[in-house]
PASEBA-1860 file (N, C-alpha, C; in nm, 3 decimals):
! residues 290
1> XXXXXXXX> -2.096/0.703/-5.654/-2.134/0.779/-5.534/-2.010/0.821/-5.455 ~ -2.014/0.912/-5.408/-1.884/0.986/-5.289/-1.928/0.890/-5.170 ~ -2.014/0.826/-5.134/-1.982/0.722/-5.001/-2.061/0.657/-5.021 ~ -2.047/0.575/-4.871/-2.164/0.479/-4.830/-2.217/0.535/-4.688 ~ -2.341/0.528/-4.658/-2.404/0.584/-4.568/-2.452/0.440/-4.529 ~ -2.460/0.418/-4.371/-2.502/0.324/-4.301/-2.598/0.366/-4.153 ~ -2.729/0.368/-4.183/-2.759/0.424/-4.054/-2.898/0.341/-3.996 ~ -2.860/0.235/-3.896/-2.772/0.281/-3.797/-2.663/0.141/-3.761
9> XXXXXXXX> -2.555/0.211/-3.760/-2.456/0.120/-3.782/-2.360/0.049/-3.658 ~ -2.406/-0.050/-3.596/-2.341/-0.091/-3.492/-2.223/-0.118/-3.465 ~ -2.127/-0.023/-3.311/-2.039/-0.067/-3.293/-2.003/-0.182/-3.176 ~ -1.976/-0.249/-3.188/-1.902/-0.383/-3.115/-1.771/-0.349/-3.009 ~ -1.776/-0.395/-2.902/-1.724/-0.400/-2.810/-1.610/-0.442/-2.809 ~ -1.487/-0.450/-2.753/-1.394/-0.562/-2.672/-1.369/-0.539/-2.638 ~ -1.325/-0.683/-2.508/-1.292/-0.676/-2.351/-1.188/-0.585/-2.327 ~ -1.192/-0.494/-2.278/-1.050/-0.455/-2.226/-0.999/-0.488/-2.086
17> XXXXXXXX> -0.872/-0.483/-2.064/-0.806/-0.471/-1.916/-0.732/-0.340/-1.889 ~ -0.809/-0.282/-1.785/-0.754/-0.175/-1.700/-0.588/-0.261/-1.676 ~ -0.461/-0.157/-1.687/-0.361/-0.230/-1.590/-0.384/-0.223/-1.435 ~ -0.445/-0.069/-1.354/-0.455/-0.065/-1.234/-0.616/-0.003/-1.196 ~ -0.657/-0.039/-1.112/-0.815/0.022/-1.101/-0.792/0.050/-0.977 ~ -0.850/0.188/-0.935/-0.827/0.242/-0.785/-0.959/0.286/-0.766 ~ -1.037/0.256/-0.658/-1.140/0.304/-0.584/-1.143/0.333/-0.422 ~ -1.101/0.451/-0.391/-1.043/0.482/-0.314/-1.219/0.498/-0.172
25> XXXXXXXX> -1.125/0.443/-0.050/-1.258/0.433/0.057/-1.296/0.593/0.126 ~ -1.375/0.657/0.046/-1.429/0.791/0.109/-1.438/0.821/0.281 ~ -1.489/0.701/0.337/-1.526/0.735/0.450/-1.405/0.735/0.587 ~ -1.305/0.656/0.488/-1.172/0.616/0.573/-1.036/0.679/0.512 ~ -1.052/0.772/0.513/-0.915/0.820/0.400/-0.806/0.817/0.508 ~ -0.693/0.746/0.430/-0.546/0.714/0.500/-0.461/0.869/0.527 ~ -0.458/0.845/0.677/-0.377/0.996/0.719/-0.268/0.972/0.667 ~ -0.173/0.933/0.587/-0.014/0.914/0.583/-0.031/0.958/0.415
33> XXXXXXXX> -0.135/0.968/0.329/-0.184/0.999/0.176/-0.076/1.043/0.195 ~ -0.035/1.188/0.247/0.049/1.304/0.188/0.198/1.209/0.173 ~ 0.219/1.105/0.258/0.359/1.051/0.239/0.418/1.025/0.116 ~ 0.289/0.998/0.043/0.280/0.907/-0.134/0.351/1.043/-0.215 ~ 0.312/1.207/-0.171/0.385/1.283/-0.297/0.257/1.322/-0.412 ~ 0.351/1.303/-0.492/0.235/1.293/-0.648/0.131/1.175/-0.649 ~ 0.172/1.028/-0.616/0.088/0.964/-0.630/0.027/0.955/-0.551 ~ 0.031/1.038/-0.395/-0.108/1.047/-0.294/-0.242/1.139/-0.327
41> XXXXXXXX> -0.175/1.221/-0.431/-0.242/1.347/-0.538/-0.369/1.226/-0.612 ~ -0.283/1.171/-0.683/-0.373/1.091/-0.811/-0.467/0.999/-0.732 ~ -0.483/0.957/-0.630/-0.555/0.827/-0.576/-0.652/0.912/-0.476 ~ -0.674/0.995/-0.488/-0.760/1.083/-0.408/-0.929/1.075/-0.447 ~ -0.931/1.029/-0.554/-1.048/1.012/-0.677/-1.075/0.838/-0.723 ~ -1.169/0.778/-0.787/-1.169/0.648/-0.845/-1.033/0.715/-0.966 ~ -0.948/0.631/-0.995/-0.849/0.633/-1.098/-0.838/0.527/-1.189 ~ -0.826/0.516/-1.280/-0.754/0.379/-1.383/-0.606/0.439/-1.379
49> XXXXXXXX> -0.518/0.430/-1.371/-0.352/0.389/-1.408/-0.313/0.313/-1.486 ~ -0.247/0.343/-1.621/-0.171/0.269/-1.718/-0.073/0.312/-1.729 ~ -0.009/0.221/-1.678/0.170/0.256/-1.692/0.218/0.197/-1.831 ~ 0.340/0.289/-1.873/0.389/0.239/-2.015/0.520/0.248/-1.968 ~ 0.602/0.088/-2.015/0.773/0.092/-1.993/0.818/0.171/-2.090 ~ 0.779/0.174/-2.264/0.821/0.263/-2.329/0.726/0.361/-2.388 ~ 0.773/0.453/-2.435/0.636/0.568/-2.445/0.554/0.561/-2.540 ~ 0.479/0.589/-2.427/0.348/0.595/-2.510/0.294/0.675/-2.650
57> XXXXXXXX> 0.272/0.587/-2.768/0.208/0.652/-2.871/0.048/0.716/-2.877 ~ -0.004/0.772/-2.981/-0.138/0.831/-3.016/-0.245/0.702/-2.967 ~ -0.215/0.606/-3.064/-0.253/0.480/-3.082/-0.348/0.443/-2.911 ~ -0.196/0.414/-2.858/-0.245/0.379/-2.710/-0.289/0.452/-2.629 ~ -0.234/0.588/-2.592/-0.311/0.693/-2.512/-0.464/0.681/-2.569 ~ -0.540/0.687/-2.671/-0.667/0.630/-2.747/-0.751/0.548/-2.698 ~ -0.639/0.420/-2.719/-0.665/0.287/-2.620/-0.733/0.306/-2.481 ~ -0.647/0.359/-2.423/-0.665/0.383/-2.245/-0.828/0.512/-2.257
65> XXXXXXXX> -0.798/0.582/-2.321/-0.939/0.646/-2.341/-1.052/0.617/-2.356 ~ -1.068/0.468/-2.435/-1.141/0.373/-2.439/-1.228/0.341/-2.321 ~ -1.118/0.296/-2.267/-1.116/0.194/-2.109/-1.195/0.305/-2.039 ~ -1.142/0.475/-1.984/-1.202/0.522/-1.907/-1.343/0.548/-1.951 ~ -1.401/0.602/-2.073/-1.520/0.626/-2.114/-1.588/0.460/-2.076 ~ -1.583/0.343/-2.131/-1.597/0.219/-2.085/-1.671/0.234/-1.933 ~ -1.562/0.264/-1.882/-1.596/0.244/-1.706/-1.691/0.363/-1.667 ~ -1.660/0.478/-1.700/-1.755/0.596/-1.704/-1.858/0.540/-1.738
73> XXXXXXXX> -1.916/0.498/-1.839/-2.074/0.464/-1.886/-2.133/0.326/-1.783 ~ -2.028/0.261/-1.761/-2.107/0.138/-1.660/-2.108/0.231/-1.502 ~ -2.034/0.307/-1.461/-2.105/0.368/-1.385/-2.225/0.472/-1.380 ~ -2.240/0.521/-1.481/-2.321/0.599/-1.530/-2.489/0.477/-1.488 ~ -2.477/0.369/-1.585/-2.550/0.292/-1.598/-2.628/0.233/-1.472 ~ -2.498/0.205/-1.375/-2.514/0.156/-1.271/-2.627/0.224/-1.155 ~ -2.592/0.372/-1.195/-2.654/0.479/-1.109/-2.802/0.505/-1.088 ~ -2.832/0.476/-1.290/-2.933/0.464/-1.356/-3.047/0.354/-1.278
81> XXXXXXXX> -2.962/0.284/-1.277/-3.061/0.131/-1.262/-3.085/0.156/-1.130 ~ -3.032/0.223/-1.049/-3.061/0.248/-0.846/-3.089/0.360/-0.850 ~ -3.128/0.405/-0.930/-3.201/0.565/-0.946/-3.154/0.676/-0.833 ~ -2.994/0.668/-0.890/-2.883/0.758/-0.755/-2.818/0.877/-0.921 ~ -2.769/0.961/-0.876/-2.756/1.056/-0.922/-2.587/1.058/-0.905 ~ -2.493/1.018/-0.995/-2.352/0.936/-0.994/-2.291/1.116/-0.977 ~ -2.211/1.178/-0.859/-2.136/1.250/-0.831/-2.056/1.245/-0.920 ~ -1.936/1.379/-0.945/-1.823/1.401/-1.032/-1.747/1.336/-0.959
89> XXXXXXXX> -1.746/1.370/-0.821/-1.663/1.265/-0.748/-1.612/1.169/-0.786 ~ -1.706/1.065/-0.771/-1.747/0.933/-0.832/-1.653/0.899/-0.969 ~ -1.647/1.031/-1.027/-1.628/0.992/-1.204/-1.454/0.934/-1.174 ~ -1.430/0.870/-1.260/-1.300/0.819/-1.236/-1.217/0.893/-1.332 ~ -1.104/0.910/-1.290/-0.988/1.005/-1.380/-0.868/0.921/-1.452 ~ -0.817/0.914/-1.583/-0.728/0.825/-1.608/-0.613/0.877/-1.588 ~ -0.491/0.819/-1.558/-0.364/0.857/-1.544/-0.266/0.799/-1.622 ~ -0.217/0.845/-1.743/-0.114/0.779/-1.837/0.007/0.802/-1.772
97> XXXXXXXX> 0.104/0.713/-1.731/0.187/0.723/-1.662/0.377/0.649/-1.789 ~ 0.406/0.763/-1.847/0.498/0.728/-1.973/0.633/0.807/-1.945 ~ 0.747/0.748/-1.995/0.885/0.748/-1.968/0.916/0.905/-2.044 ~ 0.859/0.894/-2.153/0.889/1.021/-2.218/0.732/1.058/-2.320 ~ 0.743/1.170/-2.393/0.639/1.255/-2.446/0.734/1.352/-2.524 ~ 0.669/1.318/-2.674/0.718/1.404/-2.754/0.642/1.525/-2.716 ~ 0.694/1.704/-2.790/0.626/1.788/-2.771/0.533/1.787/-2.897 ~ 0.530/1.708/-3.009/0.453/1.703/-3.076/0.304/1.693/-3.048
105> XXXXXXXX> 0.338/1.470/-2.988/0.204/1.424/-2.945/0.131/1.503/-2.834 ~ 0.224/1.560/-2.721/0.106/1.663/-2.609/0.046/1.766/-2.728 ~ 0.140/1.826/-2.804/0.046/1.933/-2.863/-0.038/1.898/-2.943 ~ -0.057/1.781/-3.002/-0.169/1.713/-3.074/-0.262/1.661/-3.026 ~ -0.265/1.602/-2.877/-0.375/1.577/-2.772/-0.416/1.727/-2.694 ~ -0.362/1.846/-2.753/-0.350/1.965/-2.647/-0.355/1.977/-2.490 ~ -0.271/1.873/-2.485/-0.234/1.838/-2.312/-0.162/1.944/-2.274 ~ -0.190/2.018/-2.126/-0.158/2.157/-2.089/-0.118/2.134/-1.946
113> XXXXXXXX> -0.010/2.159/-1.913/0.046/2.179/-1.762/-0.047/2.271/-1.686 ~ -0.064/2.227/-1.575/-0.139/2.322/-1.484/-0.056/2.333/-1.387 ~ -0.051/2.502/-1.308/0.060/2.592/-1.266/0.024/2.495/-1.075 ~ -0.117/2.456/-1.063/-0.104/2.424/-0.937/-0.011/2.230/-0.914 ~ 0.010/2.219/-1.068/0.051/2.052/-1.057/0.239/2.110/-1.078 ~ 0.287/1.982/-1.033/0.466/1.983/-1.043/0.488/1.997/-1.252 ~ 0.579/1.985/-1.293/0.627/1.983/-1.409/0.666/1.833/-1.452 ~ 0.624/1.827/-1.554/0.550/1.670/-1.607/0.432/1.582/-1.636
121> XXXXXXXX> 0.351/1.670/-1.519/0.221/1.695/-1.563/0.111/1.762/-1.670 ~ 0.071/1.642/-1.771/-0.066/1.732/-1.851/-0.147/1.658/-1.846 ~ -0.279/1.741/-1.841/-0.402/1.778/-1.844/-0.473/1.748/-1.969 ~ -0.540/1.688/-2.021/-0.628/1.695/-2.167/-0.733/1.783/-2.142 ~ -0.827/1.802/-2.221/-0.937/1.889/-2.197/-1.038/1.839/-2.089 ~ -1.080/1.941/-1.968/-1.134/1.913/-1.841/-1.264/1.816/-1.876 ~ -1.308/1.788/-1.931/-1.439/1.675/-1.966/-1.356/1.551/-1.989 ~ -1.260/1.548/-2.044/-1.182/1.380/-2.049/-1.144/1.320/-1.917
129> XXXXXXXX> -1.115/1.445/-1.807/-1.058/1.389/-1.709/-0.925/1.286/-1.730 ~ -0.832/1.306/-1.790/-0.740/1.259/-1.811/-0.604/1.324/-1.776 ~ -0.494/1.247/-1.752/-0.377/1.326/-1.737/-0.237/1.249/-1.782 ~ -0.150/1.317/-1.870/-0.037/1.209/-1.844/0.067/1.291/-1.793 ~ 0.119/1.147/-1.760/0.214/1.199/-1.633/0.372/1.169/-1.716 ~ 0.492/1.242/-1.780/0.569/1.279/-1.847/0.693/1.193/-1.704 ~ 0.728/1.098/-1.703/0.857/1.048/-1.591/0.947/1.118/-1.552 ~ 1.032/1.067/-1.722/1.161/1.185/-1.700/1.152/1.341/-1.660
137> XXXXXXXX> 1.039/1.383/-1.698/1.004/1.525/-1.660/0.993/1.573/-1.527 ~ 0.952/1.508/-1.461/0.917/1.504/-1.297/1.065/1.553/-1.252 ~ 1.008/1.649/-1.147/1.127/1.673/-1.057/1.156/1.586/-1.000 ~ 1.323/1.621/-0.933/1.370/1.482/-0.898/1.339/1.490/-0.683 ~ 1.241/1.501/-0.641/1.196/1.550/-0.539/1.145/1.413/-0.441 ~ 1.200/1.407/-0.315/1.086/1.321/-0.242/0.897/1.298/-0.292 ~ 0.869/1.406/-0.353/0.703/1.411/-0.377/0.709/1.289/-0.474 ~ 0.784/1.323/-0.591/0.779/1.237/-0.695/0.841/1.115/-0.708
145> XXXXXXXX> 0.899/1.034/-0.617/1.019/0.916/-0.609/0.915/0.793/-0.637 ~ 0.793/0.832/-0.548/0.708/0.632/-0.646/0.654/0.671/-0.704 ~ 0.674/0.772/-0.832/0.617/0.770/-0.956/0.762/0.752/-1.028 ~ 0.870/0.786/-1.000/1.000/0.816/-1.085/1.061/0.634/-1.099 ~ 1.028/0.547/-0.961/1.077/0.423/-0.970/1.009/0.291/-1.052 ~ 0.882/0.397/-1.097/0.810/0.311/-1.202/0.908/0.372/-1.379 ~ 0.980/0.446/-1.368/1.045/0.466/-1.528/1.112/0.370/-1.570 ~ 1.234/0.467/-1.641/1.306/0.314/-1.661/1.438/0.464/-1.693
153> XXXXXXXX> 1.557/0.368/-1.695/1.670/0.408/-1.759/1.745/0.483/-1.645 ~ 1.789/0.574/-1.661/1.871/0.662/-1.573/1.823/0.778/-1.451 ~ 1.702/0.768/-1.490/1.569/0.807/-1.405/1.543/0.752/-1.298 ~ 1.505/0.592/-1.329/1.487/0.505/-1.275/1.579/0.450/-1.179 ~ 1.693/0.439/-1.243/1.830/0.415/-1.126/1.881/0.526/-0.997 ~ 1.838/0.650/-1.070/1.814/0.742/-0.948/1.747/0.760/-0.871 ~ 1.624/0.685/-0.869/1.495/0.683/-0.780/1.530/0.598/-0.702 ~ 1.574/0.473/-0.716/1.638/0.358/-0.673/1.695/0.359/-0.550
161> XXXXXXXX> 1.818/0.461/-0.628/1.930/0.531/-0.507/1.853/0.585/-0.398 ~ 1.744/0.660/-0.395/1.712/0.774/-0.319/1.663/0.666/-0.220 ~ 1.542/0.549/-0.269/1.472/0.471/-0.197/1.581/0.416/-0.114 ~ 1.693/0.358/-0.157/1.798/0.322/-0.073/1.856/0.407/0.036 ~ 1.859/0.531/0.030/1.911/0.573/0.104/1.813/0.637/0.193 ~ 1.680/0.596/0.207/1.588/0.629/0.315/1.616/0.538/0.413 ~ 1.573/0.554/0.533/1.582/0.485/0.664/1.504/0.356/0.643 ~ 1.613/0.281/0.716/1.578/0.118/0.696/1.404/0.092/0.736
169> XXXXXXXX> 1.407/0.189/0.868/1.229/0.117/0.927/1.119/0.230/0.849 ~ 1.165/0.313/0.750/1.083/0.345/0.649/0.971/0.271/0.615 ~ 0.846/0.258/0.653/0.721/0.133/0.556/0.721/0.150/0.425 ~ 0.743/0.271/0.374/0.718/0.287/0.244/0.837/0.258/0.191 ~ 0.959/0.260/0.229/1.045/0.206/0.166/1.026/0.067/0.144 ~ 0.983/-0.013/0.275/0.950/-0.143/0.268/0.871/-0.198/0.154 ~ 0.742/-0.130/0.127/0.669/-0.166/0.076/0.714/-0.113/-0.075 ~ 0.787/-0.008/-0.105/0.836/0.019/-0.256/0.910/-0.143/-0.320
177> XXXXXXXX> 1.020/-0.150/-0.209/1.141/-0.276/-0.266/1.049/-0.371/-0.269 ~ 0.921/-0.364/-0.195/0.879/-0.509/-0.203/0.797/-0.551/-0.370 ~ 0.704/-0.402/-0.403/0.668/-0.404/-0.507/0.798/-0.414/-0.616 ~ 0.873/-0.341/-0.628/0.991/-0.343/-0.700/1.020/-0.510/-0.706 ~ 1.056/-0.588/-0.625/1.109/-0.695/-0.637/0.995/-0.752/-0.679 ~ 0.850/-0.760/-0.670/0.767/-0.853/-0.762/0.802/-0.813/-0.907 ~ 0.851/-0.696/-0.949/0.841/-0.621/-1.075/0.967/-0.740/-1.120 ~ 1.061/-0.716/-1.037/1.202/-0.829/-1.096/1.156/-0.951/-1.138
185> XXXXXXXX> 1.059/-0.979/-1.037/1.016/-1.179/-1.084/0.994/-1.185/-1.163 ~ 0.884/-1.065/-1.238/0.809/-1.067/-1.361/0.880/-1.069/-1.489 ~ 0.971/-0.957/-1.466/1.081/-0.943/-1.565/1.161/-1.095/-1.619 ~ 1.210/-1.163/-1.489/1.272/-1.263/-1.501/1.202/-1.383/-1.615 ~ 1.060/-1.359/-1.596/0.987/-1.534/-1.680/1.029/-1.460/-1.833 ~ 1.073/-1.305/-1.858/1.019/-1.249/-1.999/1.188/-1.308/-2.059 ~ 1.130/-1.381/-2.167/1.256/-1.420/-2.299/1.334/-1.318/-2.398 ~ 1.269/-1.199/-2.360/1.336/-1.080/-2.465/1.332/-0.930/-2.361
193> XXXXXXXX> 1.421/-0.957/-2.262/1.487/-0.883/-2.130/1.593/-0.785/-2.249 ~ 1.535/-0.700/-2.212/1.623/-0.567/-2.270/1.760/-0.518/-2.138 ~ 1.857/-0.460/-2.211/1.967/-0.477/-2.154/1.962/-0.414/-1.987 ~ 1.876/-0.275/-2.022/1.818/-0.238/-1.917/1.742/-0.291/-1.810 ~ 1.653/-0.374/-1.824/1.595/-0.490/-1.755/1.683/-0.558/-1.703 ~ 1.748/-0.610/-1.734/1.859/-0.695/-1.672/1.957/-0.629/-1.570 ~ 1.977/-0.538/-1.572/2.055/-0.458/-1.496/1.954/-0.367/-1.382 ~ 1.830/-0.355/-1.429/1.737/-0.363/-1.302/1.723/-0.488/-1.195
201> XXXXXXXX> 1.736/-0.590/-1.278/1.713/-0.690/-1.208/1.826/-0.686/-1.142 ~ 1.973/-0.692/-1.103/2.058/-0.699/-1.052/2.082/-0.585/-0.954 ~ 2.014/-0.474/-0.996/2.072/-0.397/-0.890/1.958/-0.414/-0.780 ~ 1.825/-0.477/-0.847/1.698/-0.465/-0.718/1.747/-0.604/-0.641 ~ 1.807/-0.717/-0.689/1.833/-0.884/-0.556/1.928/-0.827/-0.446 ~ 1.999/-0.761/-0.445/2.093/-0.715/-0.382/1.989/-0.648/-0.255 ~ 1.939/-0.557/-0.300/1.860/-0.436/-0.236/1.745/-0.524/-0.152 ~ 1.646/-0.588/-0.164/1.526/-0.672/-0.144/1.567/-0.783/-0.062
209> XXXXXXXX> 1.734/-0.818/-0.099/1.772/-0.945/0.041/1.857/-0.887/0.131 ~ 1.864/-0.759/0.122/1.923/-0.690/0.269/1.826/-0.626/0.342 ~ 1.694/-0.596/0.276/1.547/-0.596/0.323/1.492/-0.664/0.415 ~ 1.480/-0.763/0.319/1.433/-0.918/0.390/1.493/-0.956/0.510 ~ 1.627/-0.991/0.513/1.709/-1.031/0.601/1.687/-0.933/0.702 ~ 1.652/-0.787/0.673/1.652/-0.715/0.835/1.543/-0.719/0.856 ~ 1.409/-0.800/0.778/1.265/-0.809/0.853/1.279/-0.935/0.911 ~ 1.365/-1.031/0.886/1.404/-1.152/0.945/1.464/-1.115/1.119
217> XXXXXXXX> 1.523/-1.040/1.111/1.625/-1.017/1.205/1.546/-1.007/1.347 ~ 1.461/-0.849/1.290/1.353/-0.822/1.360/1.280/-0.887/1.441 ~ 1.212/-1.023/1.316/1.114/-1.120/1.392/1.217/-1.171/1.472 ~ 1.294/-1.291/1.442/1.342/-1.328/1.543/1.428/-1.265/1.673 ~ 1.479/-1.128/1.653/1.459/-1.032/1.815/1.347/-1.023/1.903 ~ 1.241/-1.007/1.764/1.093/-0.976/1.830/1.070/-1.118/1.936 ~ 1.044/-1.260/1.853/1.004/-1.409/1.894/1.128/-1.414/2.003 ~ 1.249/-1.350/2.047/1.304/-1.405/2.160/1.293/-1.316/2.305
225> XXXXXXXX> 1.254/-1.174/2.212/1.180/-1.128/2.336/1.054/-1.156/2.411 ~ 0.976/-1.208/2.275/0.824/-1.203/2.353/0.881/-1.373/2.381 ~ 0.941/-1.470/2.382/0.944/-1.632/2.452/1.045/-1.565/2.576 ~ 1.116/-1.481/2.587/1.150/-1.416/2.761/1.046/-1.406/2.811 ~ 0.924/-1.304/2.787/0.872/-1.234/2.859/0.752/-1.364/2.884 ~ 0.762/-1.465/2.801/0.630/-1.538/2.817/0.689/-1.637/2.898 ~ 0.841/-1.639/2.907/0.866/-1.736/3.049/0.856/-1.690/3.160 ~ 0.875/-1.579/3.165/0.853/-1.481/3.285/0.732/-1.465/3.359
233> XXXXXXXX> 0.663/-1.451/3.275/0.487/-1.474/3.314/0.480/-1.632/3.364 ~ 0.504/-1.673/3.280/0.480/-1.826/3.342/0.520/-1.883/3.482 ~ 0.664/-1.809/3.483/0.738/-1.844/3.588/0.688/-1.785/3.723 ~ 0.600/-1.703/3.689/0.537/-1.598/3.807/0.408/-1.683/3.830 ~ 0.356/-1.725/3.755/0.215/-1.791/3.761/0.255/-1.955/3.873 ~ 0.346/-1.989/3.783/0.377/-2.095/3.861/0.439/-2.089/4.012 ~ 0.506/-1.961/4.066/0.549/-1.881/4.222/0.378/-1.868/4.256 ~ 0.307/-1.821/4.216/0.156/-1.812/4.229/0.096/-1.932/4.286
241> XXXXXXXX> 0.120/-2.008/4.206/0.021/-2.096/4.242/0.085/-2.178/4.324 ~ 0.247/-2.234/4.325/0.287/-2.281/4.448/0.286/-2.224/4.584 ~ 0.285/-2.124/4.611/0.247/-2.062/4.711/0.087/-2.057/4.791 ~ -0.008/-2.083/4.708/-0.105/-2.088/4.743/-0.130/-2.228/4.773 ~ -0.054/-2.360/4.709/-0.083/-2.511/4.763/-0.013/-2.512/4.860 ~ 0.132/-2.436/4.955/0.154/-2.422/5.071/0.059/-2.391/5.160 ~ 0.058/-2.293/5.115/-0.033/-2.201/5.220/-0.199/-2.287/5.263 ~ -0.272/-2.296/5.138/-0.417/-2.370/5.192/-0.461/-2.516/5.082
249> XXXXXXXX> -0.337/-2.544/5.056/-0.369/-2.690/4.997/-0.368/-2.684/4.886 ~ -0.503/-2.789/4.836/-0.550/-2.794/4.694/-0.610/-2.607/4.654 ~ -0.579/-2.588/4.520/-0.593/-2.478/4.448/-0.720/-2.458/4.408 ~ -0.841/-2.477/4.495/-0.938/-2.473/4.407/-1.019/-2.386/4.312 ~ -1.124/-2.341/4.290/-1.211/-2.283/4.161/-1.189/-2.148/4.239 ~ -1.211/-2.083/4.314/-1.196/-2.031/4.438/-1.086/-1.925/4.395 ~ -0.951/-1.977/4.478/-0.838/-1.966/4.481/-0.744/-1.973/4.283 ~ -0.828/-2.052/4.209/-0.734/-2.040/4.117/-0.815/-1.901/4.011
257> XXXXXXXX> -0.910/-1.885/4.092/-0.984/-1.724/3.995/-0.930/-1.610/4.057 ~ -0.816/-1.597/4.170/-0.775/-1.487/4.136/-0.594/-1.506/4.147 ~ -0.579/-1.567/4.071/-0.422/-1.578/4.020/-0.414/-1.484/3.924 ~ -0.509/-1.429/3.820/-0.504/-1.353/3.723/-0.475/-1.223/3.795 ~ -0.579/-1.182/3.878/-0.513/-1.011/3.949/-0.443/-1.016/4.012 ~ -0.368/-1.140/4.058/-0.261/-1.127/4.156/-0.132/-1.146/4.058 ~ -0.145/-1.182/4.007/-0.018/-1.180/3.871/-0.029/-0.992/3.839 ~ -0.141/-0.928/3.804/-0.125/-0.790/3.785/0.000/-0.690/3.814
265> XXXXXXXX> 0.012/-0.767/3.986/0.113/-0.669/4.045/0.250/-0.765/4.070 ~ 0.326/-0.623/4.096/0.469/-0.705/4.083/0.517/-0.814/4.184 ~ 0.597/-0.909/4.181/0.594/-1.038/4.260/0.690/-0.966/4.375 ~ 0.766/-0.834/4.393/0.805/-0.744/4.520/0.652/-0.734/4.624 ~ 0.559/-0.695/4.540/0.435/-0.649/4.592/0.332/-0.761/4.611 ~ 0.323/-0.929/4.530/0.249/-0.988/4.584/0.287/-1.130/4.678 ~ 0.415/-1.134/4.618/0.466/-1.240/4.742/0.476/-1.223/4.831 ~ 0.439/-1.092/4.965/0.468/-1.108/5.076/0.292/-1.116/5.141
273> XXXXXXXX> 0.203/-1.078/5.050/0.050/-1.071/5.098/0.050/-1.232/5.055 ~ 0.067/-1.319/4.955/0.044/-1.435/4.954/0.104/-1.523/5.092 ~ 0.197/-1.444/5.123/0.266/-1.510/5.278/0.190/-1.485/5.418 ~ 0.129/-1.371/5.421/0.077/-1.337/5.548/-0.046/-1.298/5.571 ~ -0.123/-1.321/5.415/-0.289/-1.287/5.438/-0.394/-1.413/5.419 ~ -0.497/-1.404/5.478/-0.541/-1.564/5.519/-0.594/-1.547/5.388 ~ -0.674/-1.703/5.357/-0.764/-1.689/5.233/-0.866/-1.615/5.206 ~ -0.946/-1.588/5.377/-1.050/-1.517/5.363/-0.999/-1.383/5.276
281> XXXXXXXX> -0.856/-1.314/5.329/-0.871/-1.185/5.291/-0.802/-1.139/5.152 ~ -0.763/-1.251/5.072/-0.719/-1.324/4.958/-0.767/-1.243/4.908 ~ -0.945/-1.354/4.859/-1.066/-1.314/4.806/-1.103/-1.256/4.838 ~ -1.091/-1.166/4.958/-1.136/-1.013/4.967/-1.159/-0.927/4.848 ~ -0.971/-0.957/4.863/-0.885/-0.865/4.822/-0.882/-0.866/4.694 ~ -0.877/-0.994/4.609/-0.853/-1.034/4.481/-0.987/-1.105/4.353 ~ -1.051/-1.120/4.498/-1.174/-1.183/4.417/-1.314/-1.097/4.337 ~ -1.292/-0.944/4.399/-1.355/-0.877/4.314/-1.310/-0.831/4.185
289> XX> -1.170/-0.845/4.161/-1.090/-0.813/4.049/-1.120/-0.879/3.938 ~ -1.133/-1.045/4.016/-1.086/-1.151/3.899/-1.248/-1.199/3.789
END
């Protein structure tokens, strides 16, 4: 016989792991998105993200195709069972995110640049909802810098630079070195550190403890201003309330409920009414406040 015919022939599952799963909050979308560049572009939608340190083959781009159809059908399913009608919205888009791309493999997946995306960008056919994202290809542009500091090689060391040379109270700089430096830890437990790796790792400890040290700095400017200002208050509370055991004795329930609005104003403006106004006109004065 020319074959074997099997019908109907079951296929079997396995577990996969998404590397990144994004489900982005519709009702609260972050005004600062546009800061992200390209990757404020991609997270606009539910996304999967698979990043590859070295590039990605047929094999694996496949793989990750897997995963999104996977998640596509359990939402599909999901919709089913609550008898809701699952938006395109909704549909999640994959993002292959690889150092390099032969022109072979795009032309064998017929992955196609689109004129409204930067250069590095392709497209698979609009029903896959898929895209990979080409590293080295990317312009070398503020838009593209936290997609370029996920590459590797000489790419990568230039993205580096750029992040460095943004302004220290940058958040997103903050928060790049900070991801970056978990990336180093990780690197560090691995037993077969490529030469490149290693020389990431060295140039990111440098970078991440002159970070640190100026979020250190900060707090403790911050903790000696706010223990001034909280002696200051205190020190006023306590002019407060000695003034009032001169003036009519014990401090009672009374008298100690409006220390709060009389602290309000400045001690130019309430130490001379604590000197020359009776109690009655105190609580006049203070007791509807407090």
């Amino acid at each position: 016989p020319y074959g074997e015919v099997k019908a109907p022939r079951r296929v079997s599952g396995e577990v996969r792991e998404i590397d990144v799963w994004f489900d982005p909050n519709f009702d609260t979308p972050p005004s600062n998105l546009g800061n992200l560049g390209l990757l404020g572009r991609m997270v606009q939608t539910p996304a999967l993200i698979e990043p590859f340190r070295n590039a990605a083959n047929a094999d694996e781009i496949c793989d990750c195709l897997l995963k999104l159809l996977e998640v596509r059908g359990e939402l599909k399913r999901e919709a089913k069972r609550n008898q809701l009608k699952l938006p395109r919205t909704k549909l999640p888009k994959l993002w292959i995110l690889t150092p390099t791309a032969s022109a072979t493999l795009l032309g064998d997946l017929d992955a196609k640049v689109d004129k409204r995306w930067l250069p590095g960008v392709y497209f698979l056919a609009k029903t896959f909802r898929t895209v990979i994202v080409v590293l080295h290809q990317l312009p070398r542009t503020q838009e593209t810098l936290w997609l370029r500091v996920m590459s590797r090689g000489k790419v990568q060391r230039q993205a580096i630079d750029e992040l460095e040379a943004m302004p220290e109270n940058n958040p997103l700089r903050s928060q790049t070195l900070s991801l970056l430096y978990n990336l180093q830890k990780n690197l560090e437990f691995r037993q077969d550190l490529r030469k490149g790796d290693r020389k990431l790792i060295m140039r990111l400890a440098p970078l991440y403890q002159q970070e640190r040290e100026q979020i250190l700095l900060e707090g403790e400017q911050r903790g000696i201003q706010q223990g001034i200002q909280q002696g200051v208050q205190q020190g006023e509370r306590l002019i407060v309330n000695n003034l009032l055991q001169v003036r009519f004795g014990d401090v009672d329930e009374e008298l100690g409920a409006i220390i709060e609005p009389i602290l309000a104003l400045p001690p130019e403006e309430f130490t001379p009414m604590l000197l020359q106004l009776s109690r009655e006109e105190l609580l006049a004065r203070f007791g509807q406040s407090s």
